[in-house]
C-alpha positions as CSV (number, residue, x, y, z in Angstrom):
1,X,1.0,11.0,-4.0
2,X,3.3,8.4,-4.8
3,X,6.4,8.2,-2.9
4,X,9.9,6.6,-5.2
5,X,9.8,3.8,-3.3
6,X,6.0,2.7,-4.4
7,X,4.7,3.5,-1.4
8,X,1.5,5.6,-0.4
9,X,0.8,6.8,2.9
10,X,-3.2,6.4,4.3
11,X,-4.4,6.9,7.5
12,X,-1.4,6.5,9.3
13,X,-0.2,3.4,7.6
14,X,2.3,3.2,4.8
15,X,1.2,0.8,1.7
16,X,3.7,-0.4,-0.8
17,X,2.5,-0.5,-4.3
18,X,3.7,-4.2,-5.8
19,X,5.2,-3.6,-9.4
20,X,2.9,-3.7,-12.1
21,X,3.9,-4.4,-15.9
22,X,1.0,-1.8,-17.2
23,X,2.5,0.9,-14.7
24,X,6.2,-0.3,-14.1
25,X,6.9,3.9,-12.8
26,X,4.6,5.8,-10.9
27,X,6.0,7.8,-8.3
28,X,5.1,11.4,-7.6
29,X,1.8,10.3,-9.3
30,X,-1.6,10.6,-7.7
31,X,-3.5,6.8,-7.0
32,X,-6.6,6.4,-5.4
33,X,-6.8,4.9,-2.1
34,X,-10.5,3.3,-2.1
35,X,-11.4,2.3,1.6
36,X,-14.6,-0.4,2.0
37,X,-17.3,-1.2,4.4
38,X,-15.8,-4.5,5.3
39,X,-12.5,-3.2,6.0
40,X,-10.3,-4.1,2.8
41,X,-8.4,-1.7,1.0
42,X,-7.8,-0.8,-3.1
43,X,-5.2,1.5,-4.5
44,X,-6.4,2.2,-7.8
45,X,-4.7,4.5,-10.5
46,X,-6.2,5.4,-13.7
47,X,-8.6,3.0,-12.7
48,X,-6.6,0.0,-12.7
49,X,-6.6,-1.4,-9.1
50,X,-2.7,-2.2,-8.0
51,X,-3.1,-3.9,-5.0
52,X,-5.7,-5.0,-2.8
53,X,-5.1,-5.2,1.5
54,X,-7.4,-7.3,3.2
55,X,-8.6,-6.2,6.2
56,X,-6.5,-9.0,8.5
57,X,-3.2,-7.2,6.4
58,X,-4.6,-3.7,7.6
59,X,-4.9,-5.4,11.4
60,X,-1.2,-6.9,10.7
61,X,-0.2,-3.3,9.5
62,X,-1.6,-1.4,12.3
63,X,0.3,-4.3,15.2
64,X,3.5,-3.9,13.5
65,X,3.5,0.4,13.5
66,X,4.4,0.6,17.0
67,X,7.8,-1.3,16.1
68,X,8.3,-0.1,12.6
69,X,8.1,3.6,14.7
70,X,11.9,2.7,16.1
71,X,12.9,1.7,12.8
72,X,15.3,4.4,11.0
73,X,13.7,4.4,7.5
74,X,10.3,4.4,8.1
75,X,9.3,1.7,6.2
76,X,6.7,-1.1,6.9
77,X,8.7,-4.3,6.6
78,X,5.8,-6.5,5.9
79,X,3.5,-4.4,3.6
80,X,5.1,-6.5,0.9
81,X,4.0,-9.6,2.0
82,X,0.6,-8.3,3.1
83,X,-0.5,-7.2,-1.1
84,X,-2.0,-8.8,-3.4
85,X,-1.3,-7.8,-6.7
86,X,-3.8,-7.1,-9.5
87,X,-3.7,-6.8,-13.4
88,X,0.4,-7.6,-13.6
């Protein structure tokens, strides 16, 4: 489930969904979270793919949780940087 923010929890990690013109609203909506064998990541929704995270951005992601952990909203500061978008 999408949170307001654009951002979908998996595995532990939380994954911000970049804006996309087809799909400019989609919180509280289900997305797919579609996990490969060489590591990278798809977030797919009506089977669109929104953003793609490479598996170095999953390795970035997983460094940066012990910080993020002290921070007081949660929220993954890089994830932004870390997504490519798709279809926008």
């Amino acid at each position: 489930m999408v949170k307001k923010d654009h951002t979908v929890s998996f595995d532990g990690l939380v994954l911000q969904i970049p804006f996309c013109k087809k799909y400019p609203c989609i919180a509280d909506r289900q997305v797919d979270v579609r996990q490969y064998r060489d590591g990278h990541l798809e977030i797919a929704y009506r089977g669109a793919i929104l953003a793609v995270f490479s598996q170095e951005a999953i390795r970035r992601l997983l460094n940066t949780r012990s910080v993020q952990k002290n921070m007081k909203n949660g929220c993954l500061s890089e994830t932004g940087l870390l997504t490519k978008s798709l279809g926008t």
